[in-house]
N, C-alpha and C positions, 0 to 999 in steps of 0.2 A: 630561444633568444639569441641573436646575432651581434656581438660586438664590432663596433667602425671606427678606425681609426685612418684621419686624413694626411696629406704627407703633401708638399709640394709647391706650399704656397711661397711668396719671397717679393720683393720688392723690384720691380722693371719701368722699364721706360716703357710711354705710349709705342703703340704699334710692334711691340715687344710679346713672346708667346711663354705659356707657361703649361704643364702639365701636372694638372694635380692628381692625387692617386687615392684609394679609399681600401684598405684591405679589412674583409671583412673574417670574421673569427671563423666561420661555415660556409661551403659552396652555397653561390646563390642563383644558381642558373634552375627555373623550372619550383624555385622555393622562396624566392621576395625579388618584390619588384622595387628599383631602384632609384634613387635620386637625387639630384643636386641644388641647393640652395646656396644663400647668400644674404647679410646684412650687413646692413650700412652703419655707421653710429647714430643714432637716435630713430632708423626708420626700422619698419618692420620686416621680417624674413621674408623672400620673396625665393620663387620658383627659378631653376636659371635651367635644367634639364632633367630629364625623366625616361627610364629605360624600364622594358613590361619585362615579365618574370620568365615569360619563353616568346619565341617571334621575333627578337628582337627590333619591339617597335619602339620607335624616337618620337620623342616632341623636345619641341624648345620654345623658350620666352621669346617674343618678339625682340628685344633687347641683346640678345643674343643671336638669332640664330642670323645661321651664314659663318657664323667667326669661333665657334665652339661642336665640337664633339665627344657625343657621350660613348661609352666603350666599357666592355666589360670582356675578361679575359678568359682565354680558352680554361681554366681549369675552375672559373666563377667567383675567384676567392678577391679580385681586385675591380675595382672600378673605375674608371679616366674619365676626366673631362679635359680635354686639350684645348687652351684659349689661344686663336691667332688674332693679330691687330689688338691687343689690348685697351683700351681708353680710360680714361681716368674715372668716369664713373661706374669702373668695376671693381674699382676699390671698393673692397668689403671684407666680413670671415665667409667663407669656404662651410658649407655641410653637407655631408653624404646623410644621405636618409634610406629606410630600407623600410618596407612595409609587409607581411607574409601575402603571397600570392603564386596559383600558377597558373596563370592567363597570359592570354595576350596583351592584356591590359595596362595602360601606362597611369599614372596616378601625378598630378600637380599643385595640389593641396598641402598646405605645410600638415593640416589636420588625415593627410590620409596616411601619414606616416610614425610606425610607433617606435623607431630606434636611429638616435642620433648618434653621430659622430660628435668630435668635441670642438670642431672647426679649426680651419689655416687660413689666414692671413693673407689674402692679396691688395698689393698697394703699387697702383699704377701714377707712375708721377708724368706731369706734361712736359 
């Protein structure tokens, strides 16, 4: 079992960058494959990037991509998503997700993933 705990979230202006970060309790390079969510108030959690368990292969939400990168650090124990250009409808909470795997395989299902973090707060004002 892998504990997540996110870090990094905060309040900016549009076109404004933020780095969130996810450190996890166990190296996770080669042993869960990783990932980032998001919700809005009243809608449902939605996929925002996704990192495979070895290969380091990427997907991103249409919604995103171009303006965000996922990242996991040399020692496997943290996780980045770096947001550039901010906009307001990325106001949301922030969740790393972590699923056991060791594939190349990327996962974008909020159901393919069985350990959350507790989420961070991003609120981009216009």
């Amino acid at each position: 079992q892998v504990q997540l705990v996110e870090s990094g979230g905060g309040f900016v202006q549009a076109g404004d960058s933020l780095r969130l970060s996810c450190v996890a309790s166990t190296q996770t390079y080669g042993s869960y494959a990783m990932g980032w969510f998001r919700q809005a108030p009243g809608q449902e959690r939605e996929f925002v990037a996704a990192l495979s368990s070895k290969a380091g292969n990427v997907f991103y939400s249409d919604s995103v991509k171009g303006r965000v990168a996922i990242s996991r650090n040399f020692a496997g124990t943290t996780l980045n998503l770096q947001m550039e250009m901010l906009k307001p409808e990325d106001t949301a909470v922030y969740y790393c997700a972590a699923t056991r795997a060791s594939t190349s395989t990327y996962y974008i299902s909020v159901h393919d993933y069985d350990y959350w973090g507790q989420g961070t707060q991003v609120t981009v004002s216009s």
